[in-house]
N, C-alpha and C positions, 0 to 999 in steps of 0.2 A: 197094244200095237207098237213096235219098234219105230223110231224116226225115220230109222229108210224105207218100212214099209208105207210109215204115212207119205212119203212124197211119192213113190208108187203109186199109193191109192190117190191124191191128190191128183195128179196128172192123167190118170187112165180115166178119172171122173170127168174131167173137165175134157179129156178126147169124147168121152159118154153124152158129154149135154148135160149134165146135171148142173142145178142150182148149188152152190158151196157157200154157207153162211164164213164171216169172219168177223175179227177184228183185230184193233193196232194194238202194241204195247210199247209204251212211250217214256216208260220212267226206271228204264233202267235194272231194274228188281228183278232177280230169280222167284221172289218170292209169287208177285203181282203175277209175273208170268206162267208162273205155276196154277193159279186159282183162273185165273185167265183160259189155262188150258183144259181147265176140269169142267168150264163152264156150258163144253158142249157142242163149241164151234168145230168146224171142220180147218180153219185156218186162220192161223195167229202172223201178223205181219211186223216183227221188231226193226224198232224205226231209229237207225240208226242218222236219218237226214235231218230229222227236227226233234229227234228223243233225246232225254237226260243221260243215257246211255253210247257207251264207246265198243268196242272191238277187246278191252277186256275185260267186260262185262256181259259180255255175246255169246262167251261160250255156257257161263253158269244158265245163264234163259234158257239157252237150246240145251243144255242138262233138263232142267227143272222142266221141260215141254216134253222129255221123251217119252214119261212116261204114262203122259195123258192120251196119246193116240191123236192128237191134235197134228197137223203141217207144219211146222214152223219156217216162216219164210223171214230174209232180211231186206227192208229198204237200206240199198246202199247211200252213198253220199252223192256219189257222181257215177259215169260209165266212164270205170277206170278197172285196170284188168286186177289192179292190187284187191281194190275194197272188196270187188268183185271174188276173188280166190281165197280170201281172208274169208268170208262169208259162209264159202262152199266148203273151205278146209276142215273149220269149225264145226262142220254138220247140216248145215241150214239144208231143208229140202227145194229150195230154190229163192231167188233175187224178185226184188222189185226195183226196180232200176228209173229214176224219176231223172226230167228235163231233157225228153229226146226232144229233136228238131227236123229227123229224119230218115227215111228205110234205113239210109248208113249208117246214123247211131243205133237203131235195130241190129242191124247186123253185126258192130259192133259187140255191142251186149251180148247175143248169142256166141258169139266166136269166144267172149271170155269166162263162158257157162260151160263150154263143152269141150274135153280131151282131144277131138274133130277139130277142133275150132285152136285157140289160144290157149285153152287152160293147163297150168303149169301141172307136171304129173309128180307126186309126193302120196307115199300111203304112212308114212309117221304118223300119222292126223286124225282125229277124233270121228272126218268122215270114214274111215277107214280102219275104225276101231282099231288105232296106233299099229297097223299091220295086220291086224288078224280076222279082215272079213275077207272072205273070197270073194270074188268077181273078175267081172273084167270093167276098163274104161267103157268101153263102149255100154254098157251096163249102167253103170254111172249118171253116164249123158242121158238114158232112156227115163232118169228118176228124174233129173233136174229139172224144175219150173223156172223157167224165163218167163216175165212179165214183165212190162214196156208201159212208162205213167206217158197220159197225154192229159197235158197239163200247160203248152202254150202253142199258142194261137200255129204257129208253124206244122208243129206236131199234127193238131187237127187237120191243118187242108193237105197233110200227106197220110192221113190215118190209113187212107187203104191199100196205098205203097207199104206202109210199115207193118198193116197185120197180112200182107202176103209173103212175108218173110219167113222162111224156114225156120223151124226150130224155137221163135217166140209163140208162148202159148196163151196170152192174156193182154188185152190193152185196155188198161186201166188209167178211168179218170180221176182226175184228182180236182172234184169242182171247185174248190174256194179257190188255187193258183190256175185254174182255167176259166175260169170268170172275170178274173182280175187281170186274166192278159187279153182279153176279149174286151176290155170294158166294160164290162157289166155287172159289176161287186155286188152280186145277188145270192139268195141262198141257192142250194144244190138243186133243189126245187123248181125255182122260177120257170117259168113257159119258154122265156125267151133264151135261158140256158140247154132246158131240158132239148129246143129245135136244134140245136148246134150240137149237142151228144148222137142225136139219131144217127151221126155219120158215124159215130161210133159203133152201135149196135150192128146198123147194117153192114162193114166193112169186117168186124167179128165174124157175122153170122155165112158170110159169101166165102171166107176164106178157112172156114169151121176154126175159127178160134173163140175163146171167150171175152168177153166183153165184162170189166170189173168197173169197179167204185165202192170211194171212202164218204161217206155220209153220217148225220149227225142221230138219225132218229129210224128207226123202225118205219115209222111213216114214208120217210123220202126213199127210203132202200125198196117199200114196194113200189112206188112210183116207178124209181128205175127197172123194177122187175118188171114189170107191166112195159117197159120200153124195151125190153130185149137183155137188157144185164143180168149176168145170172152168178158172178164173181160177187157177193153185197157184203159189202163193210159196213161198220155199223161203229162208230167210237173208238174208245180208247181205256187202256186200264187209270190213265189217270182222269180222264172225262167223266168215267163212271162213275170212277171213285169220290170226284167233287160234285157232281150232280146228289150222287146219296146222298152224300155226308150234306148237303145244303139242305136236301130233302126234308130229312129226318131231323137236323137243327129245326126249319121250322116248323116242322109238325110238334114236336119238345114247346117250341118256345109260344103255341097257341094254346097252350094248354092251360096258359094265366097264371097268377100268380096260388104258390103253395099254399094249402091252409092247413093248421095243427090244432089240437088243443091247447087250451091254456093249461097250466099247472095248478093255474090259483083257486079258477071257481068251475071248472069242468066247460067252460065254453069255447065255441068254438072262436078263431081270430085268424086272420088274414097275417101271413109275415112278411 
């Protein structure tokens, strides 16, 4: 599947109701993000807000993603129409757009996703196979995913002004900076977070959009699914990657000390 087809398919899903596995990738690597994309998820989110990773490094990912069939989506830095354009020029099948405060930063973001809207019109560009794919803008826009992080405490008591917004298709929590502006530095988990997301779910589900989040464990993703989220992240390629690699150090390192033969009388000894 082509990269335009996958945000096509991406977007007409998430108009379907369907549940869309994901996860981030944070360290910058064509490479990560390639094995990343083979792994099966329906959408990879390159985290250009807190990742190792720049904008020229953005393009080789969303190479290395095309030709898994995988979404590839960019966390921008800010809602800013450059990071924003830079994003979409590149290829990205749509924005995650983190630290709204309100419907108008929603709107914002949207305006700088779509031809309709703000976005600067250039086919030289990798979305537009340097000239040579047909379409139209309007075409374009119909592919882009806009996604909207609520992530402080303002964002939430407007959640359901901002998923009535035209044209955003996902509001995604981001629990460790939404707990932390809440006051309550708990996991993603905790009851008393998990009461303060349901305005999430419910404001998704009234206004048919989807309702996402980034979480730590398989576990807490079903929890949220179970509340209504159907967007679920799950990690990181560098998460996973130090999780393993700890894993399997110490599984290696219980396994005690070697034992060999001796050379001198055929017995066995501890080295």
């Amino acid at each position: 599947m082509s990269a335009a087809a996958a945000g096509r398919d991406l977007r007409a899903r998430l108009s379907a109701g369907e549940t869309l596995v994901g996860s981030f990738v944070n360290l910058g690597s064509s490479l990560t993000a390639e094995i990343m994309g083979l792994a099966g998820f329906d959408w990879l989110v390159i985290d250009l807000e807190h990742g190792a990773g720049d904008e020229v490094l953005l393009t080789g990912q969303l190479q290395a993603l095309s030709h898994t069939g995988v979404a590839g989506l960019v966390r921008v830095e800010a809602i800013d129409p450059a990071r924003i354009l830079h994003a979409l020029d590149a290829g990205a099948d749509g924005v995650l757009v983190p630290r709204l405060s309100s419907a108008e930063d929603a709107r914002r973001a949207v305006q700088y996703c779509r031809y309709a809207g703000g976005r600067g019109v250039a086919r030289y560009n990798r979305s537009w196979q340097w000239g040579l794919r047909a379409g139209t803008l309007a075409g374009a826009d119909e592919r882009v995913v806009c996604a909207v992080q609520i992530e402080t405490a303002e964002a939430l008591d407007a959640v359901a002004e901002i998923a009535a917004v035209d044209g955003v298709d996902v509001v995604f929590v981001g629990p460790a900076d939404l707990a932390h502006a809440l006051t309550l530095d708990c996991p993603p988990d905790d009851p008393q977070l998990l009461a303060r997301v349901a305005a999430v779910a419910r404001a998704a589900e009234e206004h048919g959009k989807a309702a996402g989040v980034l979480v730590g464990s398989s576990e807490q993703a079903a929890t949220y699914h179970a509340a209504g989220f159907r967007l679920l992240g799950c990690g990181s390629d560098s998460g996973l990657l130090a999780r393993v690699a700890h894993g399997v150090a110490g599984e290696l390192r219980a396994l005690g000390p070697a034992r060999t033969r001796s050379g001198g009388n055929g017995g066995v000894v501890a080295r």
